[in-house]
C-alpha positions as CSV (number, residue, x, y, z in Angstrom):
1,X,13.6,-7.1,14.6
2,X,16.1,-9.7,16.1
3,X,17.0,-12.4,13.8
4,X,15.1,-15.4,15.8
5,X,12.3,-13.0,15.3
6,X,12.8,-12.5,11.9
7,X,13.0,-16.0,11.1
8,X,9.5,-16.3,13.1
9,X,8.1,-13.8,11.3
10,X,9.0,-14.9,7.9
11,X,7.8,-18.9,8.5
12,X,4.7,-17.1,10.1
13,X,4.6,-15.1,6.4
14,X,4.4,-18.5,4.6
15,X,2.6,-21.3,6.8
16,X,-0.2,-18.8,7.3
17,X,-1.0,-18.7,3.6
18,X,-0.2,-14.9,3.1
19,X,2.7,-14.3,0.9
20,X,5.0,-17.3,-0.6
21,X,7.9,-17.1,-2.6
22,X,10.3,-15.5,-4.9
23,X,8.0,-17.6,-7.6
24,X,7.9,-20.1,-8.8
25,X,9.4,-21.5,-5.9
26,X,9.8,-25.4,-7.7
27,X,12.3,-23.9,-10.0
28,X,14.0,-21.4,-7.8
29,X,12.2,-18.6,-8.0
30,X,13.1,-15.3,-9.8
31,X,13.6,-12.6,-7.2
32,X,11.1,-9.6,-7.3
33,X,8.3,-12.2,-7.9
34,X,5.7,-13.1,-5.5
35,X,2.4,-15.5,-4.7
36,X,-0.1,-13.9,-2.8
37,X,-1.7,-17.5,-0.6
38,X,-5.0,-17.7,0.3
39,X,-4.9,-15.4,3.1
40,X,-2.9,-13.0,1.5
41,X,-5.0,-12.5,-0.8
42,X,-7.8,-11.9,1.2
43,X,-6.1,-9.0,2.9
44,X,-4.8,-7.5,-0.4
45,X,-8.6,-7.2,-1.7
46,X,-9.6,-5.8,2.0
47,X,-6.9,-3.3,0.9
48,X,-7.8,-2.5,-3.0
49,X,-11.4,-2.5,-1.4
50,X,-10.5,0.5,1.0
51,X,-8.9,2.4,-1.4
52,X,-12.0,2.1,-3.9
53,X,-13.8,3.3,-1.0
54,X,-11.8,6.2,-0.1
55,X,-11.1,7.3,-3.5
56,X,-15.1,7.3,-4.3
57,X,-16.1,9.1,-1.7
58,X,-13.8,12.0,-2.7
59,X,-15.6,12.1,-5.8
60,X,-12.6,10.0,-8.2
61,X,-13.7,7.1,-10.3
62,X,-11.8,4.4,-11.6
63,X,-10.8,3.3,-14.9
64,X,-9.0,0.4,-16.1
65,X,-6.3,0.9,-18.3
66,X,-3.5,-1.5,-20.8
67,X,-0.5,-2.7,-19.4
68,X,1.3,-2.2,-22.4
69,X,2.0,1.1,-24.7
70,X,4.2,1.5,-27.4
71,X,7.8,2.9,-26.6
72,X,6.6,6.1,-28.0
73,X,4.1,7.0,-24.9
74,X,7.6,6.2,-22.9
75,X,9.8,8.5,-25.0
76,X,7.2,11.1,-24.6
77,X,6.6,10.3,-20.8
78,X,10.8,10.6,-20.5
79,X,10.5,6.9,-19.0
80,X,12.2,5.4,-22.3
81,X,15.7,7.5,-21.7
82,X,15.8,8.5,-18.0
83,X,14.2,6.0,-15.8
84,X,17.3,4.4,-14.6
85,X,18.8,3.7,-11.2
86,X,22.1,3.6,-9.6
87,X,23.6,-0.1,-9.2
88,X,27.1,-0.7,-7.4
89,X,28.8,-4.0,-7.9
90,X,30.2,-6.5,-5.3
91,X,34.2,-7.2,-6.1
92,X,34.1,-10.7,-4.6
93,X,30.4,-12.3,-5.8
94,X,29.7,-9.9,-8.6
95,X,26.3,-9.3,-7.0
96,X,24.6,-6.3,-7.8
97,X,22.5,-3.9,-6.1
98,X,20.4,-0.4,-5.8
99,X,23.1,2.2,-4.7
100,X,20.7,4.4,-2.7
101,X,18.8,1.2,-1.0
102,X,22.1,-0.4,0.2
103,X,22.5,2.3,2.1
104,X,18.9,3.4,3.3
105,X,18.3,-0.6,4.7
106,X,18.5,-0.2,8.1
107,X,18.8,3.0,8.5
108,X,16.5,6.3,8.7
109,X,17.9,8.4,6.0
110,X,17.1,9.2,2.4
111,X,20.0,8.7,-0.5
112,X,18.2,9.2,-3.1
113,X,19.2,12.5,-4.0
114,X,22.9,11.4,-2.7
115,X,25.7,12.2,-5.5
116,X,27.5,10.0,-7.2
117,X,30.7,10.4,-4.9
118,X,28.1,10.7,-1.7
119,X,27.1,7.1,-2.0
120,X,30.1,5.5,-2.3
121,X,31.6,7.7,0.3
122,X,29.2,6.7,2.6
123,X,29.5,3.2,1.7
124,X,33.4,3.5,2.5
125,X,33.0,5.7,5.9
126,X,30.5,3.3,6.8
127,X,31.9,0.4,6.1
128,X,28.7,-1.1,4.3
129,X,29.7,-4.8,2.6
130,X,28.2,-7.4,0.1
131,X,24.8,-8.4,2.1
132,X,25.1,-11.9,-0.2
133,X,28.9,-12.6,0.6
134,X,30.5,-9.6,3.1
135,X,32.6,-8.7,0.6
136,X,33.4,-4.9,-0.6
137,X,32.0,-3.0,-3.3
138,X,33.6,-1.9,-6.7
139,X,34.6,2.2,-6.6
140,X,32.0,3.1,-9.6
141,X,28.1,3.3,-9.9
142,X,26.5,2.3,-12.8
143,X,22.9,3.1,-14.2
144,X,20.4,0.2,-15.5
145,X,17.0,0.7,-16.9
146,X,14.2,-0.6,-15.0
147,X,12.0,-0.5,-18.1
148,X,11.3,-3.9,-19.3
149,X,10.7,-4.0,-23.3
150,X,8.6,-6.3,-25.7
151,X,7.3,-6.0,-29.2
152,X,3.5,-5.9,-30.4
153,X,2.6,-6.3,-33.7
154,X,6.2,-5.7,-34.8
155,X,6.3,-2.3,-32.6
156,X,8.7,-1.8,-30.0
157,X,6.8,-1.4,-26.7
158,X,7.4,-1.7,-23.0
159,X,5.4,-2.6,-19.8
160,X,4.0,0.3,-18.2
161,X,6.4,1.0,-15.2
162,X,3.4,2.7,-13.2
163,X,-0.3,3.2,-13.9
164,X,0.0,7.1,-13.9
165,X,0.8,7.5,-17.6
166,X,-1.9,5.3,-19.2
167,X,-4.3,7.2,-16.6
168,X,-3.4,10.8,-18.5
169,X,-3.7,9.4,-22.0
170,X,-7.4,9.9,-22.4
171,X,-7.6,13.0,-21.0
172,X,-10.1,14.3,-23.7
173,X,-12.3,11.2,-23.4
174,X,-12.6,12.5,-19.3
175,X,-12.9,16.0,-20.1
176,X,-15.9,15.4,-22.1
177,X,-17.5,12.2,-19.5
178,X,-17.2,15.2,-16.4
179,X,-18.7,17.5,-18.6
180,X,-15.9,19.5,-19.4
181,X,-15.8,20.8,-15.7
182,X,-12.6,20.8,-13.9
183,X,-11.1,19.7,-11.0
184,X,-12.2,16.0,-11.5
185,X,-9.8,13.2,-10.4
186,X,-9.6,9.3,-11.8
187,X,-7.5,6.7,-10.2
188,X,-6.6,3.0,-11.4
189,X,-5.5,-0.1,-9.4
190,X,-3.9,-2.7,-11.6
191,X,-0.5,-4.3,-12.6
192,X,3.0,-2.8,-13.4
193,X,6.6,-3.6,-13.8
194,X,10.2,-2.6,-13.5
195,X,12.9,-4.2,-14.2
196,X,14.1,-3.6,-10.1
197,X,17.9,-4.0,-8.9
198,X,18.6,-6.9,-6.3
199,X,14.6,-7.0,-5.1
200,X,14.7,-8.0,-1.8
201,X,12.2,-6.9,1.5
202,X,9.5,-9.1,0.5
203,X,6.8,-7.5,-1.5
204,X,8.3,-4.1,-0.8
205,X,10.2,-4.0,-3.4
206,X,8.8,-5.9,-6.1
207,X,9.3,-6.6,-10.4
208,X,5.8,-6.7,-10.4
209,X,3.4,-5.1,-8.3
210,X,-0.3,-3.5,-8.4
211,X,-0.6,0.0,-8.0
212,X,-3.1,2.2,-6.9
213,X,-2.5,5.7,-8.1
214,X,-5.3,8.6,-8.2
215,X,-4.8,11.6,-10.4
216,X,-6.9,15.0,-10.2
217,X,-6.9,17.1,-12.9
218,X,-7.3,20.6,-12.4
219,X,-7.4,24.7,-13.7
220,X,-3.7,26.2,-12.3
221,X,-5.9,29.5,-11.2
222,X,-7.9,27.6,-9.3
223,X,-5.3,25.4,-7.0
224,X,-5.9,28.3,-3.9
225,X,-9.4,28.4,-4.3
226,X,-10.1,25.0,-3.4
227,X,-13.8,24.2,-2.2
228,X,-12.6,20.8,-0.2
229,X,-10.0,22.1,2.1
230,X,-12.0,24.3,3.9
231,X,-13.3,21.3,5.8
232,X,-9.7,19.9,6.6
233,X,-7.5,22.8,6.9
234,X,-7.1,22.7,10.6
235,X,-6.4,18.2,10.3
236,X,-3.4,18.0,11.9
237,X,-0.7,15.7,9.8
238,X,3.2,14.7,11.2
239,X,4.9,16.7,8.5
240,X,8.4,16.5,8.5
241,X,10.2,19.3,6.3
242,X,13.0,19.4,4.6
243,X,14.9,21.7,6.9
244,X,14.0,19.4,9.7
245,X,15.4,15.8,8.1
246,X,18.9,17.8,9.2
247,X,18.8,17.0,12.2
248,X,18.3,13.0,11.0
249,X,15.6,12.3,13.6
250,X,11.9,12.5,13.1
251,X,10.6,14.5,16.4
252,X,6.8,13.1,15.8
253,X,5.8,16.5,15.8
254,X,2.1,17.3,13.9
255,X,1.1,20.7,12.4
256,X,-2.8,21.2,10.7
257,X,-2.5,21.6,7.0
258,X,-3.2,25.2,7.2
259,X,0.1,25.8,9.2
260,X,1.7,24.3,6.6
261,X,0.5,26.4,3.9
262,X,1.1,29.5,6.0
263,X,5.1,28.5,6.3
264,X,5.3,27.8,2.7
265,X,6.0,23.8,3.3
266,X,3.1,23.4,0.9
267,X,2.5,25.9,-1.6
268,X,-1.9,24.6,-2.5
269,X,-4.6,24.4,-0.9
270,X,-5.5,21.7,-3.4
271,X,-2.3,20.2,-2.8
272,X,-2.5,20.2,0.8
273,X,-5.9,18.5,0.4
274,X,-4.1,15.8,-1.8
275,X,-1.8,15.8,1.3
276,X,-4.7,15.3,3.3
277,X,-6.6,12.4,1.7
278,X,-3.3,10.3,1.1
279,X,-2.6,10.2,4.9
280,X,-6.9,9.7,5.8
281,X,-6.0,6.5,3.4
282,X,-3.7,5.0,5.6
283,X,-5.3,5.8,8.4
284,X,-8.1,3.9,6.5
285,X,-6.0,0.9,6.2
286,X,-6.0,0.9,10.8
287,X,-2.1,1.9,10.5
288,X,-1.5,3.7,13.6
289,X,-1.0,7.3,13.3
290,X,2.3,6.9,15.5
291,X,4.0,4.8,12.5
292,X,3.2,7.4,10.1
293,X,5.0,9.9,8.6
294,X,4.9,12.7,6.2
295,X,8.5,13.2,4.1
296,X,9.1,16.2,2.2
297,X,11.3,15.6,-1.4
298,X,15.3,17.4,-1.0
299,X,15.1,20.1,-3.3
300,X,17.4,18.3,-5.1
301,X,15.5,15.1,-4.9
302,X,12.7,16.1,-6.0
303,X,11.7,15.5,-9.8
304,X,12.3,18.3,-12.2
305,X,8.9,19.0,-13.3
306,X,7.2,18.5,-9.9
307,X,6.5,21.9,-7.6
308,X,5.5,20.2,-4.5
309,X,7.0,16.2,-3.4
310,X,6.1,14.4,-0.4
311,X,6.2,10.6,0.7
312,X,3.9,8.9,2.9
313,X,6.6,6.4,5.4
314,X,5.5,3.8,7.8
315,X,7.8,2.7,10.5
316,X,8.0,-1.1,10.0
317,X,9.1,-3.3,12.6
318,X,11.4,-5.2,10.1
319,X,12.8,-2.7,8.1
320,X,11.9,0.8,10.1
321,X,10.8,3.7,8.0
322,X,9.5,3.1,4.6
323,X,8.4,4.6,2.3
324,X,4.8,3.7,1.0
325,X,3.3,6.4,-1.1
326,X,3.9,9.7,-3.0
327,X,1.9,12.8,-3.4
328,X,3.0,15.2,-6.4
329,X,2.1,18.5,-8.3
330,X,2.8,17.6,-11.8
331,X,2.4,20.9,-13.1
332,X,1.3,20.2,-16.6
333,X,4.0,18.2,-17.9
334,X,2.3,15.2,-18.6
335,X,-0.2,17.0,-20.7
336,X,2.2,19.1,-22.7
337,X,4.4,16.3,-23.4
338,X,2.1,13.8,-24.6
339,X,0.6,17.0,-26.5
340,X,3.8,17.8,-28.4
341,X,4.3,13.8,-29.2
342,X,0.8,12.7,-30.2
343,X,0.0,16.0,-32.4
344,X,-3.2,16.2,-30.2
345,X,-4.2,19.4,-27.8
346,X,-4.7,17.9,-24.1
347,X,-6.7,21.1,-22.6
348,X,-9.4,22.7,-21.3
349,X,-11.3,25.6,-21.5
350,X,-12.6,28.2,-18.9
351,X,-16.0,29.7,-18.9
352,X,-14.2,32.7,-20.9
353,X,-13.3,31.0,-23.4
354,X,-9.6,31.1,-22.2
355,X,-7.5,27.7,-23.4
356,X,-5.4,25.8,-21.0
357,X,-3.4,22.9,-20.1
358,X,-4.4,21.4,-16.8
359,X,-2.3,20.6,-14.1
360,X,-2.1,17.2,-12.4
361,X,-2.2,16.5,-9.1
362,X,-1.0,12.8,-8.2
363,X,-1.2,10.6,-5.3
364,X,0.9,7.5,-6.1
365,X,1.4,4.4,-3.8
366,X,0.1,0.2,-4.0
367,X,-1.5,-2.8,-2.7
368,X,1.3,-4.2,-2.0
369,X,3.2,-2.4,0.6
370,X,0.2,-1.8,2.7
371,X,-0.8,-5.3,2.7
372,X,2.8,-6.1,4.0
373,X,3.0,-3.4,6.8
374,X,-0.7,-4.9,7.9
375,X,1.2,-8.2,8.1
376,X,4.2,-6.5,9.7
377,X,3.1,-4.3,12.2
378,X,0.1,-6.6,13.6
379,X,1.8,-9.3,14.2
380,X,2.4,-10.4,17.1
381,X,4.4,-13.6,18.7
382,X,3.6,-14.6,22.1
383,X,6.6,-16.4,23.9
384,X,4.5,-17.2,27.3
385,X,2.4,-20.7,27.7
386,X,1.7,-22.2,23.9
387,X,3.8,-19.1,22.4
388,X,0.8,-18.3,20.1
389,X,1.2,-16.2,17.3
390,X,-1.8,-13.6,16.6
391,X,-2.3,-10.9,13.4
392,X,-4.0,-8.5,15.2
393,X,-4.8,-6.5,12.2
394,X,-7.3,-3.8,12.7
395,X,-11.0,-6.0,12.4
396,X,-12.5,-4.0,10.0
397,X,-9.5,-5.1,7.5
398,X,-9.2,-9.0,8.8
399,X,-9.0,-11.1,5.6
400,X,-11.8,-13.7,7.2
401,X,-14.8,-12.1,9.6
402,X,-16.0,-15.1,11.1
403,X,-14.6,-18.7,12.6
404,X,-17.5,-21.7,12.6
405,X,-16.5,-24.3,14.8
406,X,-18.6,-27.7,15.7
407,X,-17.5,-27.8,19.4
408,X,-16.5,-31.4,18.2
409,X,-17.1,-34.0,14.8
410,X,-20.7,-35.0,15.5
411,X,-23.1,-35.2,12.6
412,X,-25.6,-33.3,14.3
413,X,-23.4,-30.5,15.1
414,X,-21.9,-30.3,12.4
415,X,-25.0,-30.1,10.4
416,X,-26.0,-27.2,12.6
417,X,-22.9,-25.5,11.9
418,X,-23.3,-26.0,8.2
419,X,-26.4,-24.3,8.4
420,X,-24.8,-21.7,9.8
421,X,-21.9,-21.2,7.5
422,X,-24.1,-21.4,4.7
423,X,-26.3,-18.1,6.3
424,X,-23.5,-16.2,6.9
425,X,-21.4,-16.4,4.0
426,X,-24.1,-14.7,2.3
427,X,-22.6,-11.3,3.9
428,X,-19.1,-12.4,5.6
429,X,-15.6,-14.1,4.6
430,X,-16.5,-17.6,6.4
431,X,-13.7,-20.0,7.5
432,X,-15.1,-23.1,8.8
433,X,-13.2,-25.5,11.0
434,X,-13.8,-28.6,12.8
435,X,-10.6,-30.4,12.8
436,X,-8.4,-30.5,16.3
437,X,-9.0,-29.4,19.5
438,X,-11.5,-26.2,20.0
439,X,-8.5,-24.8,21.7
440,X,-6.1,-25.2,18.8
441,X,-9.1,-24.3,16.5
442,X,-9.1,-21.0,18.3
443,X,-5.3,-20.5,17.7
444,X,-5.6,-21.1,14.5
445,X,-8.7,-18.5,13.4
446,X,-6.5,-15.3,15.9
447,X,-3.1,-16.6,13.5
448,X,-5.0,-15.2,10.7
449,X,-6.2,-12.3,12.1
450,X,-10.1,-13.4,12.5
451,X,-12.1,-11.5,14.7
452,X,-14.7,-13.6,15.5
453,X,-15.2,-17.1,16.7
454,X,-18.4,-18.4,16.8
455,X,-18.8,-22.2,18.6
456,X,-21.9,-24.6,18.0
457,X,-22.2,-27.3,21.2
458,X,-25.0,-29.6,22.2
459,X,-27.0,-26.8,24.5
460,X,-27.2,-25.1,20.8
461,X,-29.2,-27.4,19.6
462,X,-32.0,-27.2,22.7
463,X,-31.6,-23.8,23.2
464,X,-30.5,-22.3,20.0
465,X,-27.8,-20.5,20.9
466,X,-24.1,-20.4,20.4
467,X,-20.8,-19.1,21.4
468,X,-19.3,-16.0,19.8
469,X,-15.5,-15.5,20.9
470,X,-13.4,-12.0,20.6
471,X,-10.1,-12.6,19.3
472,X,-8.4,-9.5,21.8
473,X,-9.8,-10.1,24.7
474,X,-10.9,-13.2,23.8
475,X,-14.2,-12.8,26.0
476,X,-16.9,-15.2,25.1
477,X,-21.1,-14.3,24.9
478,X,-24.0,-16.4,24.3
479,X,-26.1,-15.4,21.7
480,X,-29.0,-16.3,19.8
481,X,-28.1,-18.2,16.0
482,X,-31.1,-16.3,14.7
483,X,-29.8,-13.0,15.6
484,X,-25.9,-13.9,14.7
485,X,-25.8,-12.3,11.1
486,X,-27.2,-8.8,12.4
487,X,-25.0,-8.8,15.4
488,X,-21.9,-9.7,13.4
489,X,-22.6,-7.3,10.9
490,X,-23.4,-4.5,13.8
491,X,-19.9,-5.8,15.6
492,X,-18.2,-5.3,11.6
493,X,-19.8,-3.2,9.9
494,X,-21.9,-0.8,11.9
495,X,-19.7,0.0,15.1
496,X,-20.8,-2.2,17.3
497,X,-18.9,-3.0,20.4
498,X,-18.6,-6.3,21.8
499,X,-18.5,-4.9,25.5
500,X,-22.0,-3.8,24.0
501,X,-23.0,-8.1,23.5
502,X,-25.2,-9.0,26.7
């Protein structure tokens, strides 16, 4: 995005009510945390909404876990001693940022698994400088923890740096709750903290953020004999292999999953499932299937203990690919390593009467990121006549369904619309308006994304009847106030077209 148009979009960000900060803005702010405004928030909880959804109805349930274990969970977990990242220092400010990110910003390549010597000799070749003063960076990389400690009770402890570890610590508790039947899956939406390098990109790259991370746990034997993939092994999904990232393009090429087990990209059918479900989310969020990408993990990216990595990118109009989700085999290290800690066997039996550790199966990703490519890839500056600006997120995820407006400041019309809001808000987000011009009203309700306008005028009140305005094609139909709540939820919930509206 140009800068003018970055500037636009970042004002838009804030005067809308959707994201402000770093916070707490009065005393500076502290970079890495944000303020979700009004609207924001609405579209965040439209977001955490469709994951519940989609996780449901594949069968996971939800559980609620603390944001704080001891430090032996983290030694256990391997958190406490290796999860570190790569920080380069500016000679002339002494700013310092996240090696790998320096050099991805901008650009459509991965350097995470990127040596030591690779990053700063791209940095050189590249001529990459200080993006706070444009100076050079020092010839060494050094390693910070992104843990961030406290003590309870007098024990050392740390804030959980992702929801996936406190989600595998009751293992038996689910074992016995599903009956001691395996594959069942959990997932947990909630809090968590790192102590992040030089967090900048807006909520992309956070100190705190809420995750959303589902886990399924599962019998090893069983991971090609996999009951759900049957019904998506021909979906077709835009994998992009390893052996294809060589050529440093992404072709936009889509295989079905079962083309990707057959040429050993994927190596499950449960996995490729996994694979499966983690993209049908985004698509859930109305992301556009052209802005989505699957990434397969560098063999010498990927983690140690995982057999299959891949990330879930969306091509941002501000920062271009991104990456916005992972989906993992875990083996069964988590369950063997919190085993050997805790003293405690974490595994399950089959029907004869074999013992086993489970393997987990992980699809890890956040609010947060998809509420900001919503923001980022829907909206939309007009420079033509009042140079409008519209979020034209997908409806069914608009953070307000319905606009009232009093066509102008009359008691008896705005009593009438009253009664209206009042009806409606029993089923709808309701944003009710009657200051300015109806013109400027109507500006304002398609800058936050609103589908639907409905106006109240004097020939309501004979007739009973009002105005009910599409925020795309902004075509306007009459319609009865007594049939406005079914045809509003047909139009949001059930389908509906407006073309349908006579």
């Amino acid at each position: 995005m140009e800068k003018n148009g970055e500037k636009d979009f970042t004002s838009f960000v804030q005067e809308a009510g959707l994201i402000w900060g770093p916070s707490p803005e009065i005393y500076g702010g502290v970079a890495g945390f944000y303020t979700y405004g009004p609207l924001g928030k609405l579209l965040k909880n439209r977001v955490e909404n469709s994951v519940r959804k989609t996780f449901n109805e594949s069968g996971f349930r939800e559980i609620e876990g603390p944001t704080v274990l001891p430090n032996e969970v983290w030694k256990a977990s391997g958190h406490l001693d290796t999860f570190q990242d790569r920080t380069i220092k500016c000679k002339k400010c002494g700013a310092v940022f996240r090696a790998d990110k320096l050099i991805e910003e901008g650009r459509d390549i991965s350097a995470d698994a990127f040596s030591n010597d690779q990053i700063l000799r791209f940095i050189k070749d590249n001529k990459i400088k200080c993006p706070v003063c444009k100076g050079n960076f020092e010839e060494k990389i050094e390693k910070q923890s992104l843990m961030l400690s406290t003590v309870v009770g007098g024990k050392e402890a740390s804030l959980r740096p992702e929801t996936a570890t406190g989600t595998y610590l009751p293992f038996i508790r689910y074992y016995n709750y599903f009956r001691k039947k395996l594959p069942f899956g959990v997932f947990q939406i909630g809090k968590a903290y790192r102590n992040e390098i030089s967090p900048r990109q807006n909520v992309l790259r956070g100190r705190e953020f809420t995750q959303a991370e589902g886990q399924i746990f599962v019998d090893p034997k069983e991971k090609n004999n996999w009951g759900p993939y049957e019904k998506i092994k021909d979906e077709k999904l835009p994998f992009w292999s390893e052996s294809e990232q060589k050529s440093g393009k992404f072709a936009g090429k889509v295989i079905s999953v079962k083309e990707a087990l057959e040429k050993k990209l994927i190596k499950s059918q449960a996995y490729g499932w996994c694979i499966w479900l983690a993209y049908t989310q985004f698509k859930n969020f109305g992301i556009p299937a052209d802005r989505i990408r699957m990434r397969q993990h560098h063999a010498d990216e990927k983690a140690f203990y995982a057999d299959d990595a891949w990330d879930i990118e969306l091509k941002l109009n501000n920062y271009g690919w991104t990456e916005v989700c992972g989906v993992h085999d875990r083996t069964d290290y988590d369950l063997t390593q919190h085993s050997k800690a805790s003293g405690v066997k974490l595994e399950a039996v089959r029907d004869n009467g074999e013992k086993f550790i489970p393997h987990v199966l992980e699809i890890a990703f956040g609010s947060d990121r998809p509420t900001y490519s919503l923001i980022d890839i829907f909206y939309e500056k007009k420079t033509e006549g009042e140079g409008k600006t519209i979020l034209r997120v997908p409806y069914h995820m608009s953070p307000i369904d319905v606009s009232i407006f009093p066509l102008m400041r009359k008691d008896e019309l705005l009593k009438a619309a009253e009664e209206i809001v009042l009806d409606l808000e029993k089923s709808f987000i309701v944003d009710y308006d009657f200051t300015g011009s109806i013109g400027k009203r109507y500006l304002r309700s398609a800058m936050q994304g609103t589908p639907y306008a409905v106006t109240i005028d004097y020939d309501s009140l004979e007739d009973k009847d009002v105005t009910i305005r599409d925020r795309d094609s902004e075509r306007q139909v009459r319609v009865k106030i007594d049939s406005l709540r079914e045809i509003l939820w047909g139009l949001l919930k059930g389908g509906k077209k407006f073309e349908e509206l006579r």
